[in-house]
C-alpha positions as CSV (number, residue, x, y, z in Angstrom):
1,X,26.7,24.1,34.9
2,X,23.7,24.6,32.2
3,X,21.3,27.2,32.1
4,X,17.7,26.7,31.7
5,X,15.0,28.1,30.3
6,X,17.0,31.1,28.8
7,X,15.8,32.5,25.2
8,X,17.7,32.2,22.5
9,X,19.9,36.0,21.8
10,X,18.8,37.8,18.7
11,X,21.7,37.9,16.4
12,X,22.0,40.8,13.5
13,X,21.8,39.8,10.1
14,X,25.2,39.6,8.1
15,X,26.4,42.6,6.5
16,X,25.3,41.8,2.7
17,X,22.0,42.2,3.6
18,X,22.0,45.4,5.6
19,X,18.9,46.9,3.8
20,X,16.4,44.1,5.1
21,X,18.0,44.4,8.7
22,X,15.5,45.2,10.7
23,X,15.3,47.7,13.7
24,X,16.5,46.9,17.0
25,X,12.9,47.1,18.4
26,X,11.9,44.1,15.8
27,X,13.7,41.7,16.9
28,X,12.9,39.0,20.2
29,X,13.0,40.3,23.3
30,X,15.0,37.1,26.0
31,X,12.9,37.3,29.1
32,X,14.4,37.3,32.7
33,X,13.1,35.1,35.5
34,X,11.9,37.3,38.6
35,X,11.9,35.3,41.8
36,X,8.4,35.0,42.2
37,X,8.2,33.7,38.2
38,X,11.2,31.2,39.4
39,X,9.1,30.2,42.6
40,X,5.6,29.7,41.0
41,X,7.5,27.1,38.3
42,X,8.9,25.0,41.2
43,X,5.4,25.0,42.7
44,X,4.3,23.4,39.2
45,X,6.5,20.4,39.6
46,X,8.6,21.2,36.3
47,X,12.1,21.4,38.6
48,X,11.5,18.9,41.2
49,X,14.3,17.0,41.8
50,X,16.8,19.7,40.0
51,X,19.3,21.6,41.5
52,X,18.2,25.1,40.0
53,X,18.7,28.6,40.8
54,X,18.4,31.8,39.6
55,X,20.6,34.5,38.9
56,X,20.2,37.9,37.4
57,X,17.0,36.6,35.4
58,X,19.0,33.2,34.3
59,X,17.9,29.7,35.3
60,X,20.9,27.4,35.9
61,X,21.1,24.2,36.9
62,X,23.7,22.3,38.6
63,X,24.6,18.7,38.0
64,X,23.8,15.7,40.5
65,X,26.0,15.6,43.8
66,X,28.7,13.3,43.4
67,X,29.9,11.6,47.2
68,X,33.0,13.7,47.7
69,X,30.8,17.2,46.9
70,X,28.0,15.6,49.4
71,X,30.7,14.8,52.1
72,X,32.7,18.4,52.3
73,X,29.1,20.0,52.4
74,X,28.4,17.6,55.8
75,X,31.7,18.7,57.2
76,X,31.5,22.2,56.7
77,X,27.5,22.2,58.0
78,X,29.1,20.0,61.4
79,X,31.9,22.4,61.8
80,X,29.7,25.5,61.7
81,X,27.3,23.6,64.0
82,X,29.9,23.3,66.6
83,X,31.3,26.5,66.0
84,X,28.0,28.9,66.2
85,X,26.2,26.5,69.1
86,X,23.6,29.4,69.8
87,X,22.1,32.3,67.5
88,X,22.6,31.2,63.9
89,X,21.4,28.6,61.8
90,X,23.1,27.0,59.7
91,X,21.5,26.4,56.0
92,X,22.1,23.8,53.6
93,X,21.1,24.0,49.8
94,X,18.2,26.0,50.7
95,X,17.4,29.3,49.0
96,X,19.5,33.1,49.5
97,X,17.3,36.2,48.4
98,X,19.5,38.5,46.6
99,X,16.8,40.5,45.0
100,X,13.9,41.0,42.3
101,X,16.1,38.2,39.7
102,X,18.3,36.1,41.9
103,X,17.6,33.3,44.0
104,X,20.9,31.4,44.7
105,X,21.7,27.9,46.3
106,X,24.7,27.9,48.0
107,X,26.0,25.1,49.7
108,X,25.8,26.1,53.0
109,X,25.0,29.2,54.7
110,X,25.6,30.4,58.1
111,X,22.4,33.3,59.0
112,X,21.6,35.4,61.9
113,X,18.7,34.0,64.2
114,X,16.6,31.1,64.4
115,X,15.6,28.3,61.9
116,X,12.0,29.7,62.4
117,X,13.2,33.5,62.1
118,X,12.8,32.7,58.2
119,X,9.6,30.8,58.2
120,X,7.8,33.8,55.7
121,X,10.8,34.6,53.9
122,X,14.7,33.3,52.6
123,X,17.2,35.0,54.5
124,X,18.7,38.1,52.6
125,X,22.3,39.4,52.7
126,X,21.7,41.3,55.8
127,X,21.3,38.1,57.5
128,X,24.2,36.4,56.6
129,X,27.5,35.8,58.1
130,X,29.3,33.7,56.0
131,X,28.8,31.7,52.5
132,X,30.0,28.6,51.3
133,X,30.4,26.6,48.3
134,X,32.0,23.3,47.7
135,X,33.5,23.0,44.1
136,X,34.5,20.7,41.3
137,X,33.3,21.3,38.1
138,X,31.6,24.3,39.1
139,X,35.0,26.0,40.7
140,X,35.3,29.0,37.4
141,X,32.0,29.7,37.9
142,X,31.9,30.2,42.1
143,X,34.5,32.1,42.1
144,X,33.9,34.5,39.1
145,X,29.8,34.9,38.5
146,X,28.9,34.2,42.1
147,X,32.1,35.7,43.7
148,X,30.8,38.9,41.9
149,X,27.3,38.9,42.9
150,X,27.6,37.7,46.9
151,X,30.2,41.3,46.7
152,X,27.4,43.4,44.9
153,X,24.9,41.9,47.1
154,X,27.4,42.9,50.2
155,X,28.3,39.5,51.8
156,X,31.0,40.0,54.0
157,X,32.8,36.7,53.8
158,X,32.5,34.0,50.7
159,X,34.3,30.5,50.9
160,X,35.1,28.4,47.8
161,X,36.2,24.8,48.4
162,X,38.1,23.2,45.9
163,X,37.9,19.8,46.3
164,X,39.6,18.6,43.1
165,X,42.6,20.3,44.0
166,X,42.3,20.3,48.7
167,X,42.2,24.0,48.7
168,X,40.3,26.4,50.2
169,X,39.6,30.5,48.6
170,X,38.9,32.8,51.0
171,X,36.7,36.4,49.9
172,X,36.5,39.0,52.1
173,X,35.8,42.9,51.9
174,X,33.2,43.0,49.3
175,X,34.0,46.5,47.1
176,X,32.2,48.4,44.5
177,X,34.8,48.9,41.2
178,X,33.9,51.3,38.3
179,X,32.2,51.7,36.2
180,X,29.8,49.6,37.9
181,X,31.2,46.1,39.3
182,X,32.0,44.7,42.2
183,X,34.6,42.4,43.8
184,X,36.0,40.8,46.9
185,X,39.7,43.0,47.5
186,X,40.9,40.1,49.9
187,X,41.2,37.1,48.4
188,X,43.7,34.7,49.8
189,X,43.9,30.5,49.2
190,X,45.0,28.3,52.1
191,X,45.7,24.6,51.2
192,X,44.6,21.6,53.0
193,X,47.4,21.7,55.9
194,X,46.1,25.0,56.7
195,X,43.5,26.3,59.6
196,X,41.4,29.6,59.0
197,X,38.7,31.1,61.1
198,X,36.1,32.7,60.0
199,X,35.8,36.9,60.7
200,X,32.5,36.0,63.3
201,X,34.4,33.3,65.1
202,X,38.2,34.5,64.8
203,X,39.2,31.8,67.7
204,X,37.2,28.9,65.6
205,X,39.9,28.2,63.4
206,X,39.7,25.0,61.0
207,X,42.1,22.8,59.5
208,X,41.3,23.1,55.9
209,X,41.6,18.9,55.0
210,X,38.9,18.6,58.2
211,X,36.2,19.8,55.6
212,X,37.7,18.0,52.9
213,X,36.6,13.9,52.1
């Protein structure tokens, strides 16, 4: 996981030179992406092909999808296919608005409605029912940063799928923690011989190794 297009952080001189330190107001200022700065630089051709996101200001961008990563994202899109037949759509890789500076890509994502109900704009958290991401490298990273912003953002339910390892990390009950985080309180792992439903569907359980290669 690299981050693009982020400006270097002004570091303070060292102490043996504290009379030439300047203020705080001299010194660069990094500048944080909004979503419609992020937006108009995919229109200009400079990310295409590039698996980049935004989040809280930051450009990252993820590596390129290795078979096994590609494969778990297929099962889990076919099993929540089967499972929500009529009034969702289920959304692959395609953009989550979570406010002014943060765009996410999450693997899949199963909304509220219609695949046209989002023609003008990218579903926001109100419209979702359930996230998921399929990990390897990235595992630290889904289920620390992004774990902590789906739960500020108020997404009910957040799956991590750890393919390395054939597990599966459940996050539930997104809650505000001082002085100023957030966090999911339930968080429970189920390994691959293991079947878990999601909180929408709680008689569409799934055998965890069904959505693993």
């Amino acid at each position: 996981m690299t981050a693009l297009l982020t400006p270097p952080v002004a570091r303070p001189l060292p102490p043996t030179v504290t009379a030439l330190t300047p203020t705080p107001s001299a010194f660069p200022t990094p500048h944080l992406w909004t979503r419609q700065e992020f937006e108009k630089l995919h229109g200009t051709g400079l990310l295409e092909g590039r698996r980049a996101f935004l989040l809280q200001g930051i450009i990252y961008e993820e590596g390129p999808m290795d078979p096994p990563h590609a494969t778990s994202v297929r099962l889990v899109t076919k099993w929540l296919d089967r499972s929500f037949p009529t009034g969702h759509d289920v959304r692959t890789q395609v953009p989550l608005d979570l406010g002014a500076e943060t765009e996410p890509l999450p693997d899949v994502a199963l909304v509220r409605g219609s695949v046209r109900d989002y023609t003008a704009n990218h579903p926001t958290p109100a419209d979702v029912v359930l996230l998921v991401d399929v990990a390897d490298t990235s595992l630290f990273f889904d289920q620390t940063t992004k774990a902590e912003l789906y739960a500020a953002a108020g997404v009910a339910e957040y799956w991590v799928l750890d393919v390395p390892n054939r597990r599966l990390t459940v996050m539930r009950q997104p809650t505000p923690l001082p002085p100023g985080g957030y966090a999911y309180l339930s968080i429970t792992t189920f390994q691959s011989m293991e079947s878990v439903a999601p909180l929408a569907a709680p008689n569409g359980s799934v055998l965890v190794s069904d959505l693993l290669p």
